[in-house]
N, C-alpha and C positions, 0 to 999 in steps of 0.2 A: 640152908641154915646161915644165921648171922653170925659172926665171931663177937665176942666183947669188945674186943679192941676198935671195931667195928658201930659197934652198940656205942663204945664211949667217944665216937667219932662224931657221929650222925646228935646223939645227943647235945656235944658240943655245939654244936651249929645254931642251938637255939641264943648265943648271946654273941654278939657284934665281933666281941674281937677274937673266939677262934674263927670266926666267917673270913674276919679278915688275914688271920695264922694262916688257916688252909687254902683261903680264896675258893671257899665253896660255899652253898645253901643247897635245901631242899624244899621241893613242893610236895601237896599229897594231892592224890583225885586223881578219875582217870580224867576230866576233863582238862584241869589244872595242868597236868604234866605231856596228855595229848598236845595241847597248844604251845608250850615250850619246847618239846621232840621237834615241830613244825617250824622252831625259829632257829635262830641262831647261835641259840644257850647249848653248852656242847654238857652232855651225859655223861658224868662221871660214871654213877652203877644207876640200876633199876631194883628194888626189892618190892615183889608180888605175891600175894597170897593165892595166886591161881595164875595158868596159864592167861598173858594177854600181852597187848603190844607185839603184834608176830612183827613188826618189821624192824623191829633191835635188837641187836643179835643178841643170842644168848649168852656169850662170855660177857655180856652188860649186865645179866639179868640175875637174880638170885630168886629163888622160890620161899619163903620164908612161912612161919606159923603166923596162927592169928596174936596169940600170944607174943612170941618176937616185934610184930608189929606194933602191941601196945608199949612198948620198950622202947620204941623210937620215935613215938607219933607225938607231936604237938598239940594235936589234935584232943578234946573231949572225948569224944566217941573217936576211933581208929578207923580210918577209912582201909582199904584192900590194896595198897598199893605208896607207895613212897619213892621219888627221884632223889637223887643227889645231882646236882648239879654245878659245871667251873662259874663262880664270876667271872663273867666277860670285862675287858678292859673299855674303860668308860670310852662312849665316842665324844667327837666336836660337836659343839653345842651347837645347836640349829637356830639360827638368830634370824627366822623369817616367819613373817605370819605372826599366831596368836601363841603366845608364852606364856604358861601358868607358874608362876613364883610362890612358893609355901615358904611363909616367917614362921619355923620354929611348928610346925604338927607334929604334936607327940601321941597320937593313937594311931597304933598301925592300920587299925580298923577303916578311919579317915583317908589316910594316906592309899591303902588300896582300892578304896571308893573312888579317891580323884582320880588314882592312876586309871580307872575304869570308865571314867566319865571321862577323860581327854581323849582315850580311848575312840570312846564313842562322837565326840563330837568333833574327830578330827584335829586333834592338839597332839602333834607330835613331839612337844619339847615343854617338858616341866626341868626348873629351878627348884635345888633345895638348900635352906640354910644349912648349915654343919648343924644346927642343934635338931633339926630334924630326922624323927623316927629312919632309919635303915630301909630302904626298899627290901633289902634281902632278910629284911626279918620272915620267921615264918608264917606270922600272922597278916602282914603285907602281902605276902606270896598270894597266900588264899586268897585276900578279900579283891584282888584284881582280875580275880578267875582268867588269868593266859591272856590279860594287858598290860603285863608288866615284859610280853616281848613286842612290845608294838610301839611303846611309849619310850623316849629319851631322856633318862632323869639322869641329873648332874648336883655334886654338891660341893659348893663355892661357897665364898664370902657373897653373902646375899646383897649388901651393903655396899662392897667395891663392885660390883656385877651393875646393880642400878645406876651406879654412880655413872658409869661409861658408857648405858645402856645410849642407843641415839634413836629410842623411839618412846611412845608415850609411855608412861605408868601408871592403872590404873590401883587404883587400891578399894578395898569394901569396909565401908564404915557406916557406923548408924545414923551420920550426920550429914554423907557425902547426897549428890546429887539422884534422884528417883531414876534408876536403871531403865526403866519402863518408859522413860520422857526422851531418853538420850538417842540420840544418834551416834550409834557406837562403829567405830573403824573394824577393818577386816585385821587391820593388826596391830601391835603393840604388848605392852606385860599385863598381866593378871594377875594382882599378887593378893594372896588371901592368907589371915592370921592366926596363930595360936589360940587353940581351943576354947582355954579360959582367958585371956586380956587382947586378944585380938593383934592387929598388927604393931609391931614394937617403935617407941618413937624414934629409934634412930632409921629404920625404915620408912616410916611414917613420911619422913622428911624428904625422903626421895620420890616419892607421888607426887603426881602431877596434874592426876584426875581423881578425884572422891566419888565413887558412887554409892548407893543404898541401896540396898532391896527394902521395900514400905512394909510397915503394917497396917494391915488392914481392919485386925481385928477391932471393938468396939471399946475394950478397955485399953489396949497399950501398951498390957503388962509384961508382954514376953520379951525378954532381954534380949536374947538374942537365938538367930537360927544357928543348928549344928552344920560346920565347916562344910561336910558332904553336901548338904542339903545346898546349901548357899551357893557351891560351887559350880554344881545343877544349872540351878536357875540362872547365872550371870554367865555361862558359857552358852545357853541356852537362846537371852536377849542377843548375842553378841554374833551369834551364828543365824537369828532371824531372818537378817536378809541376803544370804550369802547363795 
């Protein structure tokens, strides 16, 4: 069984600063929460609708209803299962290789796609501006599916960070140079912008290289690709020939 006090614990966590009060979050899924058990993110409790997870001990674990579970979940639909988990303390930024830089993403949705895609393509260290969405949001958590303990996110002054940075800065604009033409380095920044106005001009300024991704279509008319998408594909040129 959950207690309230409990219930109004676990509930808090959906907004940044009791996350920051308690220095906890939570993930749902058993996939989600399998992949964190695996890292380094230390288990405050487990709440299960069924026997699972045999190898956390049980004084982690609470057995809870379907019902309780709809009480705590983030979630649309309630999955079977909910972790709490401690924020770990931020590590040293890894200032080698290729670095993704996020100016200001505010969709968690985004934001855990990227962390999923660095993931993937081998990008161990994302930058985020302070006005950027929370990794420990819970809709961050999910959409990284268990690459949010693989990935290094830090959040600085994005501005002072570039300024000192002593490698290139790439940035993605509609105007910069065709991604596809480049001979692109195995290292340097990545920095990619805000959903609706793109990268902000006092960043802007700190770039050093402009690239595009082209359109190809026959009218022209699509304004712009969504962040994820973009991300995709310019980590993807970038890793070409590696």
């Amino acid at each position: 069984m959950v207690s309230k006090n409990q219930i109004k614990l676990i509930t808090s966590l959906v907004q940044k600063k009791y996350r920051k009060q308690h220095q906890l979050f939570f993930a749902e899924g058993t996939k989600v929460i399998q992949e964190l058990l695996q890292s380094n993110f230390e288990l405050e409790h487990l709440y299960i609708t069924k026997p699972m997870f045999p190898d956390v001990s049980e004084s982690k674990k609470t057995i809870i209803s379907d019902s309780d579970l709809k009480k705590i979940t983030a979630l649309t639909t309630a999955n079977d299962c909910l972790a709490v988990f401690r924020i770990p303390q931020e590590k040293q930024i890894i200032n080698n290789g290729l670095i993704v830089a996020l100016d200001d993403i505010r969709d968690p949705g985004n934001l855990g796609a990227i962390i999923r895609l660095c993931d993937w393509f081998g990008i161990t260290q994302i930058v985020c501006s302070e006005q950027t969405v929370d990794v420990y949001n819970p809709k961050v958590v999910q959409a990284t599916m268990g690459s949010v303990a693989r990935v290094n996110i830090t959040y600085l002054g994005l501005e002072s960070y570039l300024a000192e940075a002593k490698t290139e800065i790439f940035g993605t604009f509609m105007d910069g140079e065709n991604v596809y033409k480049m001979q692109l380095p195995t290292s340097g920044i990545i920095v990619l912008g805000n959903e609706a106005n793109g990268i902000s001009k006092i960043i802007e300024e700190k770039v050093t290289q402009k690239i595009a991704i082209p359109r190809f279509g026959n009218l022209q008319l699509t304004e712009s690709l969504n962040v994820a998408t973009a991300t995709a594909i310019v980590l993807s040129e970038f890793k070409r020939n590696c």
